[in-house]
MIMAR-611359 format. One record per residue: residue number from 1; residue in one letter; chain; x, y, z of N, C-alpha, C, O in turn. Coordinates in Angstrom, 1 decimal, always signed. Each point is the difference from the previous one (the first is absolute). Layout:
N
nr_rest_kette_n_u_n_v_n_w_ca_u_ca_v_ca_w_c_u_c_v_c_w_o_u_o_v_o_w
NUM_A_A_X_Y_Z_X_Y_Z_X_Y_Z_X_Y_Z
...
This chain:
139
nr_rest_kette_n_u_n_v_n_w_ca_u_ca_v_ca_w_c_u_c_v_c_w_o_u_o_v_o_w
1_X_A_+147.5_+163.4_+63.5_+0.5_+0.9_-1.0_+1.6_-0.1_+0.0_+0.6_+0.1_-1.1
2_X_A_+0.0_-0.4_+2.4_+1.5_+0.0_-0.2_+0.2_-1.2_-0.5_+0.7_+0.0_-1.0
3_X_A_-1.1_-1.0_+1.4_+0.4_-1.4_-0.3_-0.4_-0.1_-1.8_+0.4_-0.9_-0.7
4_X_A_-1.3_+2.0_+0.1_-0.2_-0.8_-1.2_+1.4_+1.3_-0.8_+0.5_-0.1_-1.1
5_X_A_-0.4_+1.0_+1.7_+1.2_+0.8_-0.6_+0.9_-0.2_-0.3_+0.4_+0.3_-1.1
6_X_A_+0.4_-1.0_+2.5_+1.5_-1.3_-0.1_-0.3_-1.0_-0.9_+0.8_-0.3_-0.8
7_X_A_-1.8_-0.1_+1.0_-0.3_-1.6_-1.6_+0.3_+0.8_-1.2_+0.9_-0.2_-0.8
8_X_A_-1.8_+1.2_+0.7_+0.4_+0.8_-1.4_+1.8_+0.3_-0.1_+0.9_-0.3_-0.9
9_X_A_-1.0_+0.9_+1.9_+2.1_+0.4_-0.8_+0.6_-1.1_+0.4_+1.0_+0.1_-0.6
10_X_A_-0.9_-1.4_+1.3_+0.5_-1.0_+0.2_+0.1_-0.5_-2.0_+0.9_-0.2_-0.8
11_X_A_-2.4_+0.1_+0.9_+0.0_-0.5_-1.6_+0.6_+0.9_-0.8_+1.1_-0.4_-0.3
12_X_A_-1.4_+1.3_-0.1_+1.3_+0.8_-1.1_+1.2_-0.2_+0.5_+1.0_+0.3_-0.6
13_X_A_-1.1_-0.7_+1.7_+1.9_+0.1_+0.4_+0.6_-1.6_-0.9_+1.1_-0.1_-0.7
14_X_A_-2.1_-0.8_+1.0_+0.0_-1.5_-0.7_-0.2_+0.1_-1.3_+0.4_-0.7_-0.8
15_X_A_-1.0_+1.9_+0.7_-0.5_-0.4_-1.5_+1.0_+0.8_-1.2_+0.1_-0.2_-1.2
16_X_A_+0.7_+1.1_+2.1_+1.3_+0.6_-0.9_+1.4_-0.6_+0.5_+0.9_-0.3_-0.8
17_X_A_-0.8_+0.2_+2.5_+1.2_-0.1_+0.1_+0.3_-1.9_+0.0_+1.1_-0.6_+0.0
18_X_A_-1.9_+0.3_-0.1_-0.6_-1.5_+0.4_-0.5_-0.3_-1.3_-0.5_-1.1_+0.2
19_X_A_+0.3_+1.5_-1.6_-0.5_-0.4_-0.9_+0.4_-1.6_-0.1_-0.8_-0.8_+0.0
20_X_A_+1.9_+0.6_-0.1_+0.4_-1.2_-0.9_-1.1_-1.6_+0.8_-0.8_-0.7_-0.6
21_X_A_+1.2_+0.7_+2.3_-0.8_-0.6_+0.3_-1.8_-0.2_+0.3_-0.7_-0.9_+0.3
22_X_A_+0.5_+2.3_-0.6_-1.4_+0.4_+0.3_-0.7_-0.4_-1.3_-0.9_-0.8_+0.1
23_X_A_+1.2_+1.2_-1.4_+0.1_-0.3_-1.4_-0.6_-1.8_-0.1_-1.1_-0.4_-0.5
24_X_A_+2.3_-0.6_+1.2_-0.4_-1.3_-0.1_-0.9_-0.1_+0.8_-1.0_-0.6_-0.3
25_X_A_+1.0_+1.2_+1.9_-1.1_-0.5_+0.8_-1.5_+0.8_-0.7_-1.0_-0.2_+0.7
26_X_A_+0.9_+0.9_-1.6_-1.2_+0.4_-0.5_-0.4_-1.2_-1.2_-1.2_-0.2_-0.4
27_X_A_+2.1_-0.3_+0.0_-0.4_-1.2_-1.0_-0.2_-1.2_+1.0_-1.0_-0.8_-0.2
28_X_A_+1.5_+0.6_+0.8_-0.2_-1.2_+0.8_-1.3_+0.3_+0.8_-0.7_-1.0_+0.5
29_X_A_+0.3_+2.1_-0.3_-1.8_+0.7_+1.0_-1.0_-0.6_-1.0_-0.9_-0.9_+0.2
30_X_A_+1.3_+1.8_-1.3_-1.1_-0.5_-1.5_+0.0_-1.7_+0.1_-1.1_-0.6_-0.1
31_X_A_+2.5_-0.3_+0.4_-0.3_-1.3_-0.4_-1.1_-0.7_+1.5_-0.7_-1.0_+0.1
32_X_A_+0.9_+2.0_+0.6_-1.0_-1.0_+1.3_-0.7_+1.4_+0.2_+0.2_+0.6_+1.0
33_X_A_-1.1_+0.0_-1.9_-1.0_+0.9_+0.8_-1.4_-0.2_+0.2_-0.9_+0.8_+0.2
34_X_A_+0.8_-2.5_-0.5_-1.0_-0.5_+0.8_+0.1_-0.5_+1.5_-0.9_-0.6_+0.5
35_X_A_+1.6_+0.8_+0.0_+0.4_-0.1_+1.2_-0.1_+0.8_+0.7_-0.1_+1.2_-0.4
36_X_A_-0.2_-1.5_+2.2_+0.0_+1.3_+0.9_+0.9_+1.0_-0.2_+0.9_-0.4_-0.8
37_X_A_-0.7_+1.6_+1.0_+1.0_+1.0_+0.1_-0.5_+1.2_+1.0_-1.1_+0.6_+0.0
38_X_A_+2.4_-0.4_+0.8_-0.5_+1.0_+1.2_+0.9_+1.2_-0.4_+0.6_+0.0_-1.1
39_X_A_-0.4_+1.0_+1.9_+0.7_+1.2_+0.4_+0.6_+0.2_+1.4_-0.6_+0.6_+0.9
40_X_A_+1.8_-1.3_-1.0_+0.8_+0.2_+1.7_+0.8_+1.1_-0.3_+0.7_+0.3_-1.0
41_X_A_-1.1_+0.2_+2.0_+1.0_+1.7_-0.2_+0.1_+0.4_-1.1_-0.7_+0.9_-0.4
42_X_A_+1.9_-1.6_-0.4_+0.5_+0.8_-1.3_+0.0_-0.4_-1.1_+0.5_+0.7_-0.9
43_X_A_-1.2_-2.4_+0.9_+0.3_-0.3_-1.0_-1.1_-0.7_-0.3_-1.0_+0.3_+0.6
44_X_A_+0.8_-1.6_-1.8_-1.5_-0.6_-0.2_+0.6_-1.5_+0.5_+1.0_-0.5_-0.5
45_X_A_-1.7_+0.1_+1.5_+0.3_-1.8_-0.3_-1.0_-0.7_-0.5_-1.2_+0.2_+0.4
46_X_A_+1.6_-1.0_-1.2_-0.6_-1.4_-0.6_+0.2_-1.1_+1.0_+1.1_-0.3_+0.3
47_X_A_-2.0_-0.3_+0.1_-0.4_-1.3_+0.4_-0.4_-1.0_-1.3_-1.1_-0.2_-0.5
48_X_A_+2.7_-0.7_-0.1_-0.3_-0.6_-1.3_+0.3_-1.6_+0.7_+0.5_-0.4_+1.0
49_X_A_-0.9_-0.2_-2.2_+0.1_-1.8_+0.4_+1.4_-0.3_+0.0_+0.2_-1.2_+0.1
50_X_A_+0.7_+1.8_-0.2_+1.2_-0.8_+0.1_+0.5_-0.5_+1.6_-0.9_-0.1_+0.8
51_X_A_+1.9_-0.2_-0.3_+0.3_-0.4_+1.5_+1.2_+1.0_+0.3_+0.7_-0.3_+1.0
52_X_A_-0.4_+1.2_-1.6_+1.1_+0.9_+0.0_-0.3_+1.6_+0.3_-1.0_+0.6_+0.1
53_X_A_+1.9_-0.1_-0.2_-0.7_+1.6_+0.6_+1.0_+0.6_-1.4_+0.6_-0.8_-0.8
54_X_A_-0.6_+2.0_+0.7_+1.0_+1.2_-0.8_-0.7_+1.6_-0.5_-1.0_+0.4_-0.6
55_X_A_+1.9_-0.1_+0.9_+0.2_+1.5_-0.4_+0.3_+0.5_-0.8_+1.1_-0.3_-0.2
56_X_A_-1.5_+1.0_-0.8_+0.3_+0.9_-1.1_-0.6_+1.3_+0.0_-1.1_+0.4_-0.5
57_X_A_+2.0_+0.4_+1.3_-0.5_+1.7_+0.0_-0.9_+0.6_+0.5_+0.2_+0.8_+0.9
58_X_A_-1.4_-0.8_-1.4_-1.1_+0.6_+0.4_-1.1_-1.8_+0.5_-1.1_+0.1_+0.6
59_X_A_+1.7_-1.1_-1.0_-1.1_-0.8_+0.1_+0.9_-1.3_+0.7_+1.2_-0.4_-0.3
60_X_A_-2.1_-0.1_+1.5_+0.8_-1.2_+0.5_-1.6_-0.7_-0.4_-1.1_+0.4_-0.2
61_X_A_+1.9_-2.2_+0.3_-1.3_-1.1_-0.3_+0.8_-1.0_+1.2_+1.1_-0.2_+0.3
62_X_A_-2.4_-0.2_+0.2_+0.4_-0.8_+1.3_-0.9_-1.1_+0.2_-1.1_+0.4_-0.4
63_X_A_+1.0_-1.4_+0.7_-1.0_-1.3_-0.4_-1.3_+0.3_+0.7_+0.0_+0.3_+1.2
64_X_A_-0.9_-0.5_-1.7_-1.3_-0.5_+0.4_-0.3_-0.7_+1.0_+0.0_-1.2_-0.4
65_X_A_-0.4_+1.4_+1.6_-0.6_-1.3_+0.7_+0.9_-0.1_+1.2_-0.7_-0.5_+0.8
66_X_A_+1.7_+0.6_-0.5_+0.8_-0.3_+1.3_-0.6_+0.4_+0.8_-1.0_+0.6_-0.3
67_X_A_+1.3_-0.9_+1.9_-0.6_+0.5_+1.1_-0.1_+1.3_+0.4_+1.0_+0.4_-0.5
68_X_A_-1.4_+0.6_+1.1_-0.2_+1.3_-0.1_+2.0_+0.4_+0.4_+0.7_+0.7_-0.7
69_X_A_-0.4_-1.3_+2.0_+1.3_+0.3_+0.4_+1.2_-0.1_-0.9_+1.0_+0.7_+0.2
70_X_A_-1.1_-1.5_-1.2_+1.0_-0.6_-0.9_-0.3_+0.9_-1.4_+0.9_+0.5_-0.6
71_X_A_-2.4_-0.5_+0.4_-0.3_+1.5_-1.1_+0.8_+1.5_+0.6_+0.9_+0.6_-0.7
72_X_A_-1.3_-0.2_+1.7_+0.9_+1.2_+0.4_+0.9_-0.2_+0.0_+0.8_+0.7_-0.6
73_X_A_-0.3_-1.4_+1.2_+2.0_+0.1_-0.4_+0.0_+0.2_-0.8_+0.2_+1.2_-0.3
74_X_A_-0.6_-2.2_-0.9_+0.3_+0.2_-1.7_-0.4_+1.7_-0.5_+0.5_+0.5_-1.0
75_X_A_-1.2_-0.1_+1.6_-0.4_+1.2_-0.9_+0.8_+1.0_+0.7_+0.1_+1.2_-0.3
76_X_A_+0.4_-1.8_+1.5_+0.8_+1.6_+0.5_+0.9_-0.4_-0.2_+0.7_+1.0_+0.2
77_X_A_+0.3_-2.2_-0.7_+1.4_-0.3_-0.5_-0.2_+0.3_-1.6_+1.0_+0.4_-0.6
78_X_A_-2.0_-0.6_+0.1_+0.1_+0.1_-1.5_+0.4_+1.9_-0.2_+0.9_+0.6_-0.5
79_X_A_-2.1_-0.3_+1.2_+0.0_+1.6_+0.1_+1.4_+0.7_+0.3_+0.0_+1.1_-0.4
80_X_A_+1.2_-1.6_+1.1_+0.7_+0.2_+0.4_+1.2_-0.1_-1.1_+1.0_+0.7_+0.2
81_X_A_-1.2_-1.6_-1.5_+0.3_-0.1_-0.9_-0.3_+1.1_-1.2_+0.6_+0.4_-0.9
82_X_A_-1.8_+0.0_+1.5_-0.8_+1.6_-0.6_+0.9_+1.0_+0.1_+0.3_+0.8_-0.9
83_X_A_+0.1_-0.7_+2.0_+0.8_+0.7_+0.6_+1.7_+0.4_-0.3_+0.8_+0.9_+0.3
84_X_A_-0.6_-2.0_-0.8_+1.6_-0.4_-0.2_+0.0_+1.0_-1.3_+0.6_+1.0_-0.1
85_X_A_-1.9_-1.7_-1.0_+0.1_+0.4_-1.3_-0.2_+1.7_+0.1_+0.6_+0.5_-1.0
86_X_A_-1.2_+0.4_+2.0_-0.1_+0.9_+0.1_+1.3_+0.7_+0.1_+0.1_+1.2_-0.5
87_X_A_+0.8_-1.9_+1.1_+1.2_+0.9_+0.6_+1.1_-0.6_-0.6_+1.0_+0.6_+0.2
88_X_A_-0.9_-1.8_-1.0_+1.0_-0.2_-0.9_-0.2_+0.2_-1.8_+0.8_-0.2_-0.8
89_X_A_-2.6_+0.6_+0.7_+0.0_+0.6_-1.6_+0.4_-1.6_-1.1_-0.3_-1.2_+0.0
90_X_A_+0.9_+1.9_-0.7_+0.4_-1.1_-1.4_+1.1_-1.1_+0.8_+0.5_-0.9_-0.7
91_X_A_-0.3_+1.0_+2.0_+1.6_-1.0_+0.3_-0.9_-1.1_+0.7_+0.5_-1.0_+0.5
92_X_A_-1.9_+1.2_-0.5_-0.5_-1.1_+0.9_-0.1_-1.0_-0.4_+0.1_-1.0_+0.8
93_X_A_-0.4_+0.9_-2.1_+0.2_-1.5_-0.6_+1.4_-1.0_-0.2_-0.1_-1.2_+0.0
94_X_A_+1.0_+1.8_+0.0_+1.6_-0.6_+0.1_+0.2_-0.5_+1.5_+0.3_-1.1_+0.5
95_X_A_-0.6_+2.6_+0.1_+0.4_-0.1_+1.5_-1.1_-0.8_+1.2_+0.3_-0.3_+1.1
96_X_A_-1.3_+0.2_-1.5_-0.7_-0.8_+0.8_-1.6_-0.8_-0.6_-0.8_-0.5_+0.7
97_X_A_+0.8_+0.7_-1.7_-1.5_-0.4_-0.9_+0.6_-1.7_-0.6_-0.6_-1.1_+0.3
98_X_A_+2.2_+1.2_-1.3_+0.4_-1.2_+0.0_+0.4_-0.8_+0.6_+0.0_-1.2_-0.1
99_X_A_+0.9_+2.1_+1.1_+0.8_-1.2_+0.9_-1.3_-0.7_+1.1_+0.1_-1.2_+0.4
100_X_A_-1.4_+2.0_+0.0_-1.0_-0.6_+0.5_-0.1_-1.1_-0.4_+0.5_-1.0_+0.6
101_X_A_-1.2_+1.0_-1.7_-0.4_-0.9_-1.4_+0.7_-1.3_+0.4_-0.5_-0.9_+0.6
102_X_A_+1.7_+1.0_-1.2_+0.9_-1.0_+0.1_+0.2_-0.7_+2.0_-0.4_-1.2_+0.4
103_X_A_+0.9_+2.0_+0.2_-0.1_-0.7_+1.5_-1.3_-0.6_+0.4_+0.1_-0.8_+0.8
104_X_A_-1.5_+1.0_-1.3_-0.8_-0.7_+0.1_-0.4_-1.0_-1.0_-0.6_-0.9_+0.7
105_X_A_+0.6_+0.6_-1.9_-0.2_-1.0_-1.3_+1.0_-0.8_-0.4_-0.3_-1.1_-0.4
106_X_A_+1.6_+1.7_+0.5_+1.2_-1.0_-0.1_+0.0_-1.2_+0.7_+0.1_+0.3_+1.2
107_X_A_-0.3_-1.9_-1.4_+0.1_-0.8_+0.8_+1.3_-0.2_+0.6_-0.1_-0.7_+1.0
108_X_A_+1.3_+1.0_-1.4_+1.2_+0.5_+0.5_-0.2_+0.3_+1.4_+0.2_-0.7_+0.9
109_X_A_-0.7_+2.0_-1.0_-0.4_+0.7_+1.1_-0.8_+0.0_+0.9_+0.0_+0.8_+1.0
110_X_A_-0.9_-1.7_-1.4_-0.8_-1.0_+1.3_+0.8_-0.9_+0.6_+0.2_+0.0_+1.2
111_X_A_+0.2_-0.7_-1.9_+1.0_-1.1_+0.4_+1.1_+0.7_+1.1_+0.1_-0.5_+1.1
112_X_A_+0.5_+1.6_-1.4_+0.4_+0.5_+0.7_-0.3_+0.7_+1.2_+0.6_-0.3_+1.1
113_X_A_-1.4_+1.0_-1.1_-0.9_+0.2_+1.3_-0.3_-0.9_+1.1_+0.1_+0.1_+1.3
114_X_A_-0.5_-1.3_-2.2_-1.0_-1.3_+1.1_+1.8_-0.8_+0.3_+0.1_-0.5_+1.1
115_X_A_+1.0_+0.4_-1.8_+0.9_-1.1_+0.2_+0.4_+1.1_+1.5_+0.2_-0.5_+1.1
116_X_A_-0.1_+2.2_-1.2_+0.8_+0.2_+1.1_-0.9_+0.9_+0.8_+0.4_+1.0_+0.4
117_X_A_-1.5_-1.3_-0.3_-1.1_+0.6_+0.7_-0.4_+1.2_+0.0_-0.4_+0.5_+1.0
118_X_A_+0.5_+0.3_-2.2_+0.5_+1.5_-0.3_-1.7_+0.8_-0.2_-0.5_+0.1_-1.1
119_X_A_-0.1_+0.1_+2.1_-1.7_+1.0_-0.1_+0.3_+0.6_-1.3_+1.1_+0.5_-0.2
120_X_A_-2.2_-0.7_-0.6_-0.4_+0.8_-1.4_+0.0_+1.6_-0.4_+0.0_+0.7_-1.0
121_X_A_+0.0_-0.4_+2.4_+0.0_+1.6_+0.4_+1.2_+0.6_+0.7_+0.1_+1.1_+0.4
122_X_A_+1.1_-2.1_-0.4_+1.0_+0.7_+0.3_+1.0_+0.4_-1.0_+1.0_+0.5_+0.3
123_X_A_-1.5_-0.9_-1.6_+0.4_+1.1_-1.1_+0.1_+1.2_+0.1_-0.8_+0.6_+0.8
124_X_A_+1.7_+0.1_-1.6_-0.1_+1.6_+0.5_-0.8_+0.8_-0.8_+0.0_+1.2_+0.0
125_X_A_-0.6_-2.0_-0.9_-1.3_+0.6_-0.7_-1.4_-0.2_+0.8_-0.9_+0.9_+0.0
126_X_A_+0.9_-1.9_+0.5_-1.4_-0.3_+0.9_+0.3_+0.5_+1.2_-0.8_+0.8_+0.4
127_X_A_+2.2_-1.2_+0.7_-0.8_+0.6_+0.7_+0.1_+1.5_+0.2_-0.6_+0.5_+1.0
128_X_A_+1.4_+0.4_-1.7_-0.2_+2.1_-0.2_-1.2_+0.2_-0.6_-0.4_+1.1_-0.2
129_X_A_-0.4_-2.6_-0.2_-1.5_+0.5_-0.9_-1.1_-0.3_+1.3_-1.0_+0.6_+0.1
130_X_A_+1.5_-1.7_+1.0_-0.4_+0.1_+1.0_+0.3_+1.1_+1.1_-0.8_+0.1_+1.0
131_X_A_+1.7_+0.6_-1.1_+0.0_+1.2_+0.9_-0.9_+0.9_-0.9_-1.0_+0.3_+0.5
132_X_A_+1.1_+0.0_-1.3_-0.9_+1.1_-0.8_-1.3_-0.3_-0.1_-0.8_+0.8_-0.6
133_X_A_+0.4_-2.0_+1.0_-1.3_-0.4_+0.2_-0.7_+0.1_+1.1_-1.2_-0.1_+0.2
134_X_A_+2.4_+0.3_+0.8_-0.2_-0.4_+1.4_-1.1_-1.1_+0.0_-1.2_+0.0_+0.0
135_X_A_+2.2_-0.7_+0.1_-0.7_-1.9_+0.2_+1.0_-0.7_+0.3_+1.1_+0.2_-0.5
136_X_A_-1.2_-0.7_+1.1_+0.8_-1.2_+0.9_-0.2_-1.4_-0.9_-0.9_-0.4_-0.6
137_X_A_+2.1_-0.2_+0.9_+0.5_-1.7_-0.6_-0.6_-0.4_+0.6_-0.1_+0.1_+1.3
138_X_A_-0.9_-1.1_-2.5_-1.0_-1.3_+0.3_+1.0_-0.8_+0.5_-0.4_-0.4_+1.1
139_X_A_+1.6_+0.0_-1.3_+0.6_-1.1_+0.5_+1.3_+0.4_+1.7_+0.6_-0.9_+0.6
């Protein structure tokens, strides 16, 4: 009963203070809701075919198929990302939703990473989404 009480005000909290990203991650649910989808704590995750993880508000999608150890990270770092949007509202997309985006997809910024050995999670978007996930760096 408690755990489904917190999911409920977690979600209105996403779903008013957190609209803007919860809004896309509800269109983006509809585009894979043939896919698995669970309830971790507070939010819904999607297990979709892409090889990438992300968060939007009420809804994180995290890949399909990895090994159980490498699946939980992802769902408690993605979640942790749940989390950000919770407590930063409308700024999370500026302050940590694009600059994500970009430090992971930019080939710039791979290049950069692999030229000076820089872990993917020592961004200060991944890893404060890794403390709020409490999950520890795969690398």
């Amino acid at each position: 009963m408690k755990n489904k009480l917190l999911f409920v005000i977690a979600a209105l909290w996403q779903l008013s203070y957190g609209i803007i990203q919860s809004a896309i991650g509800a269109l983006v649910f509809l585009f894979f809701i043939r896919c698995p989808h669970f309830i971790y704590r507070c939010g819904i995750i999607t297990e979709w075919t892409r090889c990438d993880g992300v968060s939007l508000g009420l809804f994180a999608f995290v890949p399909h198929g990895p090994n159980k150890e490498v699946r939980e990270h992802l769902v408690r770092h993605e979640y942790g990302h749940s989390i950000q949007s919770m407590i930063l509202g409308p700024l999370y997309l500026p302050l940590i939703g694009i600059p994500s985006v970009l430090w992971n997809n930019l080939k710039f910024m791979q290049n950069y990473r692999e030229n000076r050995e820089i872990a993917y999670e020592s961004f200060y978007t991944e890893r404060w989404a890794n403390r709020l996930g409490k999950t520890e760096n795969m690398m």
